[in-house]
C-alpha positions as CSV (number, residue, x, y, z in Angstrom):
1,X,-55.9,-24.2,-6.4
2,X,-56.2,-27.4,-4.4
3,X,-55.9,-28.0,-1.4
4,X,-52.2,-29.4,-1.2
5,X,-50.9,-25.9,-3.2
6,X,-52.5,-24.1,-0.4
7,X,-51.0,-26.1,2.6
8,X,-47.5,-26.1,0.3
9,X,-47.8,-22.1,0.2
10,X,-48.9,-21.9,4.1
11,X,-45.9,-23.7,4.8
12,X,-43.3,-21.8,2.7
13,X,-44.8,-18.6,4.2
14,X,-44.5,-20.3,7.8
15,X,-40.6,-21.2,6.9
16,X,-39.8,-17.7,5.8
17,X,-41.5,-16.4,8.8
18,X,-39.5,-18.6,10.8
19,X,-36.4,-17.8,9.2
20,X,-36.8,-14.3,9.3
21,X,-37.0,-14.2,13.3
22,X,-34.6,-16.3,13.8
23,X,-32.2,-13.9,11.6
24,X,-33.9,-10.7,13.7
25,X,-33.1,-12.6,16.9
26,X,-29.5,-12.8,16.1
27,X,-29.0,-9.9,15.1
28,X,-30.4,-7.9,18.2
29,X,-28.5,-10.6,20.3
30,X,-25.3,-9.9,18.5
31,X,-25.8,-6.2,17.2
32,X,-23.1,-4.8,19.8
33,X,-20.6,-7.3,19.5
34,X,-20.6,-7.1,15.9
35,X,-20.8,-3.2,16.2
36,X,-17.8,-3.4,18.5
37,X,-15.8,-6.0,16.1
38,X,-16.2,-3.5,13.4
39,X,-14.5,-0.6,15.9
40,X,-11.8,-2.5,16.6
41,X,-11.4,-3.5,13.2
42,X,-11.4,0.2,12.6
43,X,-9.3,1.5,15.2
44,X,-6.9,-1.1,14.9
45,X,-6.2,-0.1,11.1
46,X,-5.9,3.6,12.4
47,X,-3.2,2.6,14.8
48,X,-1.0,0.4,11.8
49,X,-1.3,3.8,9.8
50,X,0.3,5.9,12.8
51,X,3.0,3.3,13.0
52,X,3.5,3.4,9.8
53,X,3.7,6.8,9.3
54,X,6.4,7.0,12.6
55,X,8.8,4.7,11.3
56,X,8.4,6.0,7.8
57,X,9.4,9.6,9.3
58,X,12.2,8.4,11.7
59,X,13.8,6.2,8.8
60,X,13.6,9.2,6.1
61,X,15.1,11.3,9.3
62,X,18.0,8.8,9.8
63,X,18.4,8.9,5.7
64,X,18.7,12.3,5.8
65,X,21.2,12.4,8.6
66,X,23.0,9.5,6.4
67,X,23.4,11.6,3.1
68,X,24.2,14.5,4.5
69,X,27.6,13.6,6.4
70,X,29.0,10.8,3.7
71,X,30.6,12.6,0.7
72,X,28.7,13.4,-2.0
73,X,30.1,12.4,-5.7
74,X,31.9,15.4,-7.5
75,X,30.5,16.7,-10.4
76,X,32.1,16.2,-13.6
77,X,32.8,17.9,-16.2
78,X,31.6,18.2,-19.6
79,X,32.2,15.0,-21.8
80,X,35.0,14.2,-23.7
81,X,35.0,14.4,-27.0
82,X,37.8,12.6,-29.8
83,X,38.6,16.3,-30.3
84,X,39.3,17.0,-27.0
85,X,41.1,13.4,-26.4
86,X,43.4,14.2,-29.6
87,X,44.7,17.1,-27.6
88,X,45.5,15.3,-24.8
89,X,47.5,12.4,-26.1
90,X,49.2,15.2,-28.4
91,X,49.6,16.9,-25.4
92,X,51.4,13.5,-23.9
93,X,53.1,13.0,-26.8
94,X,51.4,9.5,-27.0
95,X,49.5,10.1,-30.1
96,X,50.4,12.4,-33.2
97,X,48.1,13.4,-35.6
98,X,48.2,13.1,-38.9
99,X,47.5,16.0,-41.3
């Protein structure tokens, strides 16, 4: 190795040095307000969820309340068949049938 590769590989080892305390400074100068970010970040997704979960039970409250005092739809009976609609208009006298 010459001389050059070994002042190229000092100085890439000096860089990354460099580099790497600057990155541990900041994070031991901004550990606790990233830390606390990440609570609120936390917390504050917590608290949506309660809210959520509130209105979702007050509004299925107020939509039980709703269906049970309007009138429900009756039942009805079994279907019609031609049979049974023959009978009728015979019944009516609107249709006779033919035998």
């Amino acid at each position: 190795m010459s001389g050059r590769d070994v002042a190229a590989l000092l100085l890439l080892a000096l860089i990354g040095l460099l580099a790497g305390g600057i990155v541990l400074w900041l994070i031991l100068k901004y550990l606790p307000l990233i830390a606390a970010l990440v609570l609120a970040i936390l917390v504050a997704l917590i608290l949506v969820g309660v809210l959520v979960s509130v209105v979702g039970f007050f509004a299925a409250a107020v939509g039980a309340l709703y269906y049970a005092i309007v009138k429900r739809p009756t039942k009805g009976g079994r279907p019609v068949t031609l049979r049974d609609a023959k009978k009728l208009d015979k019944e009516e006298g609107k249709f006779e049938e033919a035998e």
